[in-house]
C-alpha positions in Angstrom: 7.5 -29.8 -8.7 7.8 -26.5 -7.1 4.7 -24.6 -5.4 3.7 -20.9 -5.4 1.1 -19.5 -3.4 -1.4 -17.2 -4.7 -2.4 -14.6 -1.8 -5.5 -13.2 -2.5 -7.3 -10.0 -0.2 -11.2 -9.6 -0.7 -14.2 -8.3 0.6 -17.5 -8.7 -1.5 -16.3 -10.1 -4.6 -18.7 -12.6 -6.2 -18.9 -11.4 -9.3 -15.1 -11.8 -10.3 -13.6 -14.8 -8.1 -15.1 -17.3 -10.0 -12.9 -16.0 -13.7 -10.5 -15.1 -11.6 -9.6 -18.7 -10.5 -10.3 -20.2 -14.2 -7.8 -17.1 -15.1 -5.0 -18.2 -12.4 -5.5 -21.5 -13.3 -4.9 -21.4 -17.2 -1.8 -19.0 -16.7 0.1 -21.2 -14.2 -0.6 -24.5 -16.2 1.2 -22.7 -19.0 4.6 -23.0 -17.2 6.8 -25.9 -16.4 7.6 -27.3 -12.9 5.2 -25.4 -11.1 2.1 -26.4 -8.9 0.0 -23.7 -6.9 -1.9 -23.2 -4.1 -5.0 -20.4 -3.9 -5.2 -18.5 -0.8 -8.2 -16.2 -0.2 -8.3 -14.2 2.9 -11.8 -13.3 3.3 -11.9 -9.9 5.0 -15.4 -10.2 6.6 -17.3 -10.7 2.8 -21.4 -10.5 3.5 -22.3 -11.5 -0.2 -21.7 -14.9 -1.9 -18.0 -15.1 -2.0 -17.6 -17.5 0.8 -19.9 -20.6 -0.8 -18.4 -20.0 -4.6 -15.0 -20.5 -3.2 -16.1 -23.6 -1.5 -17.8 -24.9 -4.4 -14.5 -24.0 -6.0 -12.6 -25.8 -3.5 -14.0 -29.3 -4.4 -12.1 -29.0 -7.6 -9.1 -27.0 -7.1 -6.5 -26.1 -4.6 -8.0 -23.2 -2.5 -7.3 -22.1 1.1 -9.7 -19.8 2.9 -9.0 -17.5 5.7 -12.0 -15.7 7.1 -11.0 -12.9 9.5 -13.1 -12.6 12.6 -14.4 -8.5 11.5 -13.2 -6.2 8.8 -9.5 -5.6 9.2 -8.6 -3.8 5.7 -6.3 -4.9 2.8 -2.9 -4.9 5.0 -3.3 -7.3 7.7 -5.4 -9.8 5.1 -2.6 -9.5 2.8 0.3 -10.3 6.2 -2.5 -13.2 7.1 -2.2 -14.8 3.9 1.4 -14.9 4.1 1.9 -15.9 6.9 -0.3 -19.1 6.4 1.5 -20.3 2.6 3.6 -23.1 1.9 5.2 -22.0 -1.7 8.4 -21.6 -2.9 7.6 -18.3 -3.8 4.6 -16.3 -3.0 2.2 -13.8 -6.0 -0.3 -11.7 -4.5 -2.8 -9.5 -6.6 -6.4 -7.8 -6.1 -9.2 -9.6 -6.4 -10.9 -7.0 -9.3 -8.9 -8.4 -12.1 -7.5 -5.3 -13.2 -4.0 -7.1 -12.6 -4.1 -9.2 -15.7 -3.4 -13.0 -14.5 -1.7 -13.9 -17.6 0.8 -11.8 -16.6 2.1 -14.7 -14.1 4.1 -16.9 -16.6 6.3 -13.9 -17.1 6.6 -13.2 -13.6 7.6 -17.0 -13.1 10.1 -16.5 -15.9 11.9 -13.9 -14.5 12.1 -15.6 -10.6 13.1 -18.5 -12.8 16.2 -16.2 -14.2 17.1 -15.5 -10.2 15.1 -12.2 -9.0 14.1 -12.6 -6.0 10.8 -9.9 -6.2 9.1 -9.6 -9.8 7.5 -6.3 -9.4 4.5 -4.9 -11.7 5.0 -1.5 -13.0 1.9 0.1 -14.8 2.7 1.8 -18.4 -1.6 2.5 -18.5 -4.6 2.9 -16.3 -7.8 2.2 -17.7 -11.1 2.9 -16.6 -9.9 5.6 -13.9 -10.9 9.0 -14.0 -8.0 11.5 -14.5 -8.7 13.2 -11.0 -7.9 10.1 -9.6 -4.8 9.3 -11.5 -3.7 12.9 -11.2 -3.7 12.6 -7.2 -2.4 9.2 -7.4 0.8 10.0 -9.4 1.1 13.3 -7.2 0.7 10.8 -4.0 3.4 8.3 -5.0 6.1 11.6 -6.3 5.8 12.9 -2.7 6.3 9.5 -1.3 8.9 8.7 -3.5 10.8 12.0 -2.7 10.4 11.5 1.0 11.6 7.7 1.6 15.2 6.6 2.1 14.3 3.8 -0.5 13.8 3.7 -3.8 9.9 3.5 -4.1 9.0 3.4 -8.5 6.1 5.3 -9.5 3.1 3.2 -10.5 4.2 0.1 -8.8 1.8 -1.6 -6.7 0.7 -4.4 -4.8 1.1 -7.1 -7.5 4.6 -8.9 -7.4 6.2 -12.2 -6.7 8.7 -12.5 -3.9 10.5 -15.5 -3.0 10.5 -17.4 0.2 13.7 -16.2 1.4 12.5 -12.5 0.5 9.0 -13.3 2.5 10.9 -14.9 5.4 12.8 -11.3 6.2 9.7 -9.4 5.3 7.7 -11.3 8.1 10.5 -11.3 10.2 9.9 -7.5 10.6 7.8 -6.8 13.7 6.0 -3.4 12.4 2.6 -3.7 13.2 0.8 -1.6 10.1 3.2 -1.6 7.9 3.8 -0.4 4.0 4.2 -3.7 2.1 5.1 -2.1 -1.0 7.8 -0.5 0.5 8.5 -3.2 2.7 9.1 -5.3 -0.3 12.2 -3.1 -1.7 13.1 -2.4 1.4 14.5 -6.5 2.4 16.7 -5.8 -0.9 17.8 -9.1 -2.8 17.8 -8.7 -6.5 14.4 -7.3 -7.9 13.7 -6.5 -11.4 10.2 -4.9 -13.1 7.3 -6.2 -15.6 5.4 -3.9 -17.5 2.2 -4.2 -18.2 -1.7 -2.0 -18.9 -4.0 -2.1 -15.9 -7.4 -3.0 -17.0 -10.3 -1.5 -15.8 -12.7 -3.5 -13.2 -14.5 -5.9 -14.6 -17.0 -6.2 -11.9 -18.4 -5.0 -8.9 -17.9 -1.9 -7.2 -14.1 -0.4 -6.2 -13.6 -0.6 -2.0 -10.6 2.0 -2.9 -12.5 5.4 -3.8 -9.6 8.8 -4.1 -10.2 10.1 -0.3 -11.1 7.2 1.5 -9.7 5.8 4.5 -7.6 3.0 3.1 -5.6 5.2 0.5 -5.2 8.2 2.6 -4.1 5.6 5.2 -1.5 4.1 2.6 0.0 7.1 1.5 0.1 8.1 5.1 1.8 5.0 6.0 3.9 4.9 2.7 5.2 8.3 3.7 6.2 8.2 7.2 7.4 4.6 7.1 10.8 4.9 5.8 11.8 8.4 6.3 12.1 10.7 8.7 11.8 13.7 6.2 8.6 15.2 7.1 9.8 15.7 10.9 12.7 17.9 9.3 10.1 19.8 7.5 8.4 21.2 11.1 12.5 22.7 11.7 12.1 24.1 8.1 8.7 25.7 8.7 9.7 27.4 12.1 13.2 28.5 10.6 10.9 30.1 7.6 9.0 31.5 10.7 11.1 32.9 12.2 12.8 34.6 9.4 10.0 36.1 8.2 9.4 37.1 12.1 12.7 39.4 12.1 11.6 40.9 8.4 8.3 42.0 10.2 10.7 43.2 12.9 12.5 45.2 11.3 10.1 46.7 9.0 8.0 47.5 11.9 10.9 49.5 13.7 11.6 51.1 10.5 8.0 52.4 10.2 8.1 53.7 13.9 11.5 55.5 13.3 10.2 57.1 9.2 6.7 57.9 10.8 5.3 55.2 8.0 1.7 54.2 9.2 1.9 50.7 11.1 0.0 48.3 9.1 -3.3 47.2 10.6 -5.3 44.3 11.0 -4.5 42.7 7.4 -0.8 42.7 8.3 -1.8 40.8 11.8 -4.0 38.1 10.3 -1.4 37.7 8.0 0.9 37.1 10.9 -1.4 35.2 12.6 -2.3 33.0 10.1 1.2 32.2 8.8 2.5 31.2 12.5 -0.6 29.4 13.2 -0.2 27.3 9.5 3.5 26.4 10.6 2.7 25.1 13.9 -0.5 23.2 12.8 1.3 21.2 10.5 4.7 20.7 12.8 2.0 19.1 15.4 0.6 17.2 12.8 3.4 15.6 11.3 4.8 15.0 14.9 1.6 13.5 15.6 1.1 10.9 12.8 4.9 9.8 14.2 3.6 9.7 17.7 0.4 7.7 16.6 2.3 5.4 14.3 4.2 5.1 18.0 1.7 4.0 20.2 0.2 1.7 17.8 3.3 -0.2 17.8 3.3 -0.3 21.5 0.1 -1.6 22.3 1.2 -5.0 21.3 -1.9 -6.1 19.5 -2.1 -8.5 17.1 -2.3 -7.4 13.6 -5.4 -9.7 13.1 -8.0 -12.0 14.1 -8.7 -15.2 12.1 -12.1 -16.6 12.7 -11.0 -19.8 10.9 -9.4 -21.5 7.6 -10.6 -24.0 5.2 -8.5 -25.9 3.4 -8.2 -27.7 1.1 -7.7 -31.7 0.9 -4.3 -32.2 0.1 
């Protein structure tokens, strides 16, 4: 029998762990050959979640790893797999808007030879159109920016294989974009269609313009491309260009006797120049932060400690 390893990210999920296990557990008993493993990574919960997945545990193959403080969705997601044992690896949300019947046909096609099973959303439900207005727009520009080929609507539910997982954690990045980083190691990867449900319970910890999306699409943008430095030489060279129109107009005022414009023309000016070199420094500083991060040598987490299961 082969295992797969369910990695799980959290934070204050009560209400939905408990189907969601029942859930896991009915769609992976449907498939041949395959045994699981459950592994939450419990990013600083202060509800219930803890005690109903040890209550859980006494019946059914679950692994939890409780983070010393809140770390956020990336370094949960690294922690859990770094700490599995499967032959190949699924991880999902916790809010059960990723269907879990949708595993036997993610088995099905790793079973054919793909090495990552990606999910590609055909529907959102339950999400309000500003949000899924800026979340297309987000993953067009990040799309459109990478050296890789990132598909639209594709997130963090997907199967990899060991061998996949094995170069993706051989990667040393400390923050980095594990959706990209997924079809970034290569191997053969196909796609699964499917609806996203709306949540079923609690509370969403992603709202449009918090920190953990803006973070993403930050991340998902500067990690494999170095596009958006190119566009500070494209602002100044627009700069200066239209520097040498105002030039020229200007000289040609002075030598017709044309009135030289006044102070709309130089807060025009001002503001244009000041725009360009804004968002050079900006872009050069989200590389130069995404720098020293790296070189601090932290560790991407902190586990306070695991509880596993009896095997």
């Amino acid at each position: 029998m082969k295992l797969i390893s369910f990695v799980f990210s959290f934070r204050n999920e009560e209400k939905n762990l408990k189907n969601l296990v029942e859930r896991v557990d009915k769609a992976v008993k449907k498939t041949e050959n395959w045994n699981y493993e459950l592994i939450f990574v419990n990013d600083d919960s202060t509800d219930n979640s803890e005690k109903i997945l040890l209550d859980l545990q006494k019946e059914l193959p679950i692994k939890i790893i409780n983070m010393s403080r809140r770390f956020g969705t990336n370094p949960c997601v690294l922690a859990g797999f770094e700490n599995c044992s499967g032959d190949c690896i699924i991880y999902m949300d916790s809010d059960l808007q990723d269907p879990p019947e949708l595993i036997t046909e993610l088995i099905k096609q790793h079973e054919k030879g793909f090495d990552i099973v990606h999910t590609k959303r055909t529907k959102r439900l339950g999400e309000p159109r500003s949000k899924l207005f800026f979340t297309n727009l987000a993953y067009a520009i990040i799309d459109k920016l990478s050296d890789i080929n990132l598909e639209k609507d594709v997130g963090d539910f997907k199967l990899i294989s060991k061998r996949a997982l094995n170069k993706i954690l051989e990667q040393k990045e400390y923050n980095p974009y594990i959706r990209g980083l997924s079809v970034w190691v290569g191997f053969k990867q196909t796609y699964v269609d499917y609806v996203r449900e709306a949540r079923e319970a609690g509370e969403s910890k992603f709202s449009l313009f918090a920190e953990g999306p803006v973070s993403q699409f930050i991340r998902g943008v500067t990690s494999y491309s170095l596009k958006p430095l190119y566009l500070g030489v494209l602002l100044g060279f627009f700069a200066f260009i239209f520097s040498i129109i105002l030039i020229l107009y200007a000289l040609y005022a002075k030598a017709t006797g044309i009135a030289v414009p006044g102070t709309t023309g130089i807060l025009i000016v001002i503001s244009f120049f000041s725009g360009a070199l804004l968002s050079t420094i900006g872009i050069m500083g989200i590389y130069l932060a995404r720098i020293f991060e790296q070189t601090k040598g932290r560790t991407r987490y902190v586990i306070k400690d695991i509880k596993d299961y009896k095997k």
